[in-house]
ZADO-1210 file (C-alpha; in nm, 4 decimals, padded with zeros to 6 digits):
<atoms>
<atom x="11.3522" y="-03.2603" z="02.0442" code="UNK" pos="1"/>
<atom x="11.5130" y="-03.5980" z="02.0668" code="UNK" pos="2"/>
<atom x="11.2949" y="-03.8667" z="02.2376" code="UNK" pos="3"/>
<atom x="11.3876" y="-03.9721" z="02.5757" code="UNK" pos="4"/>
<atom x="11.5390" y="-04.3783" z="02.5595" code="UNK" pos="5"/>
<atom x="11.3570" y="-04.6385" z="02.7887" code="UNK" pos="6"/>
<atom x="11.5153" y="-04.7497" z="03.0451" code="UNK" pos="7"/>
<atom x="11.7851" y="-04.9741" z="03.0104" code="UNK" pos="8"/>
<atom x="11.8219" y="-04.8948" z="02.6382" code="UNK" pos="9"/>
<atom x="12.0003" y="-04.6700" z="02.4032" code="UNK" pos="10"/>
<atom x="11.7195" y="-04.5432" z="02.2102" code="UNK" pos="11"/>
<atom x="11.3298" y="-04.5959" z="02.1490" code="UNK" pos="12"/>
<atom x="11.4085" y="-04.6956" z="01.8183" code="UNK" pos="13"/>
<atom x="11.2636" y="-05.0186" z="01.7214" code="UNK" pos="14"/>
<atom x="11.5774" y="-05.1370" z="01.4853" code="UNK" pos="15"/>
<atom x="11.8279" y="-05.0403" z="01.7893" code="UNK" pos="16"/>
<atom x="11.5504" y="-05.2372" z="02.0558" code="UNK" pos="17"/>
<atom x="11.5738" y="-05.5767" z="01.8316" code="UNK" pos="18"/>
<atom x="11.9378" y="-05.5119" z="01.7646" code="UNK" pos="19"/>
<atom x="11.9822" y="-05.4912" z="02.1672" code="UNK" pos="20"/>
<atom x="11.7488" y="-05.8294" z="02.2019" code="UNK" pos="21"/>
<atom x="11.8973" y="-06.0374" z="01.9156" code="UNK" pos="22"/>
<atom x="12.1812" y="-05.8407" z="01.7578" code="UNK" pos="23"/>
<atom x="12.5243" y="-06.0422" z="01.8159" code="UNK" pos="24"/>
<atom x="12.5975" y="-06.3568" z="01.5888" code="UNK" pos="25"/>
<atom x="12.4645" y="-06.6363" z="01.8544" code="UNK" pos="26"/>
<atom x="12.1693" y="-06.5168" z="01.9356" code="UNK" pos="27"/>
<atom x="12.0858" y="-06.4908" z="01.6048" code="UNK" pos="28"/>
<atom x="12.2125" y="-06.8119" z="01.5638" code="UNK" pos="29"/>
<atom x="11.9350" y="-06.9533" z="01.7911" code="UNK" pos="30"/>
<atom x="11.6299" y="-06.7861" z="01.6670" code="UNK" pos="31"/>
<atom x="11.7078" y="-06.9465" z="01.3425" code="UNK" pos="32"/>
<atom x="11.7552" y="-07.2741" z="01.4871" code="UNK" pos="33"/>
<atom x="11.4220" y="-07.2184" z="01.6549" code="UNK" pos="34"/>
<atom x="11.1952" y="-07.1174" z="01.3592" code="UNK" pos="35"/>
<atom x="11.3790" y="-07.2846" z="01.0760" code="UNK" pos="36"/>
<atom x="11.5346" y="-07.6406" z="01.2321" code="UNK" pos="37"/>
<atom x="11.2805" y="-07.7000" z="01.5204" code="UNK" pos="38"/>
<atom x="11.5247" y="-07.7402" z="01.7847" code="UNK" pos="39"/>
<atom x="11.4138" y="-07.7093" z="02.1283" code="UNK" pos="40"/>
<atom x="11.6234" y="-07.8359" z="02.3543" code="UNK" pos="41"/>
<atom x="11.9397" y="-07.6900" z="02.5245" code="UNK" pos="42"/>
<atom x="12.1448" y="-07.9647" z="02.3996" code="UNK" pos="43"/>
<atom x="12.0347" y="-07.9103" z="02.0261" code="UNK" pos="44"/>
<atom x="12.1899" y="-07.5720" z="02.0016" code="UNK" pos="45"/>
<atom x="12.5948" y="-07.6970" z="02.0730" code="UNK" pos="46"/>
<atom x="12.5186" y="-08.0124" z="01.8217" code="UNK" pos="47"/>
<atom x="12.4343" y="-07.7771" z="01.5724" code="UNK" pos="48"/>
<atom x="12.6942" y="-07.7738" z="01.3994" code="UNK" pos="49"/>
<atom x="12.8327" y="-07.3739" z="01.4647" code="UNK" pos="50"/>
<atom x="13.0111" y="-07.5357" z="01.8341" code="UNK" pos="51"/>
<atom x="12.8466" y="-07.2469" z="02.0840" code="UNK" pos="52"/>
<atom x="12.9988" y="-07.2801" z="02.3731" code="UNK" pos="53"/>
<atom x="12.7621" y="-07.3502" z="02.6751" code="UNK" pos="54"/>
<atom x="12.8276" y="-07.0362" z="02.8668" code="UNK" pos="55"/>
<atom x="12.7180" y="-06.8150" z="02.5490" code="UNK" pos="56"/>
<atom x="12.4361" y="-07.0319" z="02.5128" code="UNK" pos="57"/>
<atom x="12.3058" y="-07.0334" z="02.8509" code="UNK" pos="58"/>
<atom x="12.3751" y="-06.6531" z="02.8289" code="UNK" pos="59"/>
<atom x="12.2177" y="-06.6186" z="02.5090" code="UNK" pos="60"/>
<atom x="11.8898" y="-06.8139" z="02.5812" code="UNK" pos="61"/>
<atom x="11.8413" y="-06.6056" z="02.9249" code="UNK" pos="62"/>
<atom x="11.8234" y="-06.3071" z="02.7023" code="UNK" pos="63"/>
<atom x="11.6381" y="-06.4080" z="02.4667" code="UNK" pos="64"/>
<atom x="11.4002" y="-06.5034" z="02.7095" code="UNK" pos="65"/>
<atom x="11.4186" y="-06.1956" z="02.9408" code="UNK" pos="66"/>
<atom x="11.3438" y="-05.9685" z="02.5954" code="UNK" pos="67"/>
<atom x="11.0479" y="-06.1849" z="02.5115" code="UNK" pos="68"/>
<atom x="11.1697" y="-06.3673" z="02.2259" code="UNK" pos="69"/>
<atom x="11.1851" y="-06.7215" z="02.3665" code="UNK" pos="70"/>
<atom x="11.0188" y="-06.8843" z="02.5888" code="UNK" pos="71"/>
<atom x="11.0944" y="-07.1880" z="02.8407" code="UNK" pos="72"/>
<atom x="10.8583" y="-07.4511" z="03.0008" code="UNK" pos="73"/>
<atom x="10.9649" y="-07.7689" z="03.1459" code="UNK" pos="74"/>
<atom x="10.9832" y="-08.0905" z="02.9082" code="UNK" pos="75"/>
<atom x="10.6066" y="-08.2741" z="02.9866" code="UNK" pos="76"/>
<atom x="10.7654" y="-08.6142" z="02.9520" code="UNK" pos="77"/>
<atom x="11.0977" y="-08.5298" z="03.1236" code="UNK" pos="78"/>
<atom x="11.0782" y="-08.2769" z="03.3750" code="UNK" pos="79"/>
<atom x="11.4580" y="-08.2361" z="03.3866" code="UNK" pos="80"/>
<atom x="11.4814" y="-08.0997" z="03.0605" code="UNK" pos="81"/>
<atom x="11.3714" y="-07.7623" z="02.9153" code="UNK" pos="82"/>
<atom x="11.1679" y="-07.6780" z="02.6208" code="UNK" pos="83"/>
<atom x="11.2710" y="-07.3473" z="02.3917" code="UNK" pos="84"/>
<atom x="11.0082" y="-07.1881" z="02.1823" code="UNK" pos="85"/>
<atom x="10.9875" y="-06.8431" z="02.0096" code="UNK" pos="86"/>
<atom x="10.7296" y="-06.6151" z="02.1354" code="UNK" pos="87"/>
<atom x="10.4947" y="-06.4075" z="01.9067" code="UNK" pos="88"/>
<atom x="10.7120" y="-06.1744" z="01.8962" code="UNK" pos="89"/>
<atom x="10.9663" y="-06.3985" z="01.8002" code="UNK" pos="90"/>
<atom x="10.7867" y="-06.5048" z="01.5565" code="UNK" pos="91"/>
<atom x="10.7098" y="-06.1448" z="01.4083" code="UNK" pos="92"/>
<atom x="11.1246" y="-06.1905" z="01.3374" code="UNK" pos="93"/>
<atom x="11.0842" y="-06.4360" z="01.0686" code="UNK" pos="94"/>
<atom x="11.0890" y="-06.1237" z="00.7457" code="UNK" pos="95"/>
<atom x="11.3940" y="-06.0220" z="00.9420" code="UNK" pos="96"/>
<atom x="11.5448" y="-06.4158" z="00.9744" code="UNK" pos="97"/>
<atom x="11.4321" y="-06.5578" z="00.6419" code="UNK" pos="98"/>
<atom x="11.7324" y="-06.4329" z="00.4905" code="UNK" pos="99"/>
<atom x="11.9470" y="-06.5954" z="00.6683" code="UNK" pos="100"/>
<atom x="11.8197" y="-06.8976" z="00.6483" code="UNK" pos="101"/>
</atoms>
C-alpha cells in the first residue's frame, strides 16, 4: 500500500521533501552562499555574482525560511536590515551542498 503524502506535498519521501524545499537552481544558489561564502544579508545574494533578480530572491528566501532551512532575525546594529542564517537543518544539507561548492 502506497503511503499517504503530507499535506501540501507530493510524497513522504525525504529526497522529493528537500527537492520541494531547495530543489530549483536559486535556492540552491543561496544555501551555498550561506554555508560556503558567509553571506547574510539580502543585498549579498544579487552582488554575488549569478545576478538573481530581487523578486526570486525575496521569493526564494521566504521559502527557505517557511521550510525551515533559513532563518531571519533583525540586524543587532541596524535594525533595518535582516540577518540570513541556515538552520540545523540547513545545516544537515552540507553532504548534499559540498559538491557544489
Amino acid at each position: 500500500m502506497r503511503e499517504k503524502a503530507p499535506a501540501g506535498r507530493r510524497s513522504g519521501c525525504p529526497i522529493n521533501i528537500l527537492l520541494e524545499a531547495v530543489g530549483d537552481t536559486w535556492s540552491l544558489l543561496i544555501v551555498r552562499d550561506l554555508m560556503f561564502f558567509g553571506r547574510k544579508t539580502y543585498n549579498e545574494f544579487p552582488n554575488a555574482g549569478e545576478k538573481i533578480a530581487t523578486n526570486i530572491l525575496s521569493d526564494r528566501l521566504q521559502r527557505l525560511e517557511s521550510s525551515g532551512i533559513i532563518a531571519k532575525q533583525r540586524d543587532p546594529s541596524d535594525a533595518r536590515r535582516y540577518l540570513y542564517r541556515l538552520t540545523e537543518k540547513g545545516t544537515d544539507l552540507a553532504p548534499v551542498a559540498m559538491p557544489l561548492r
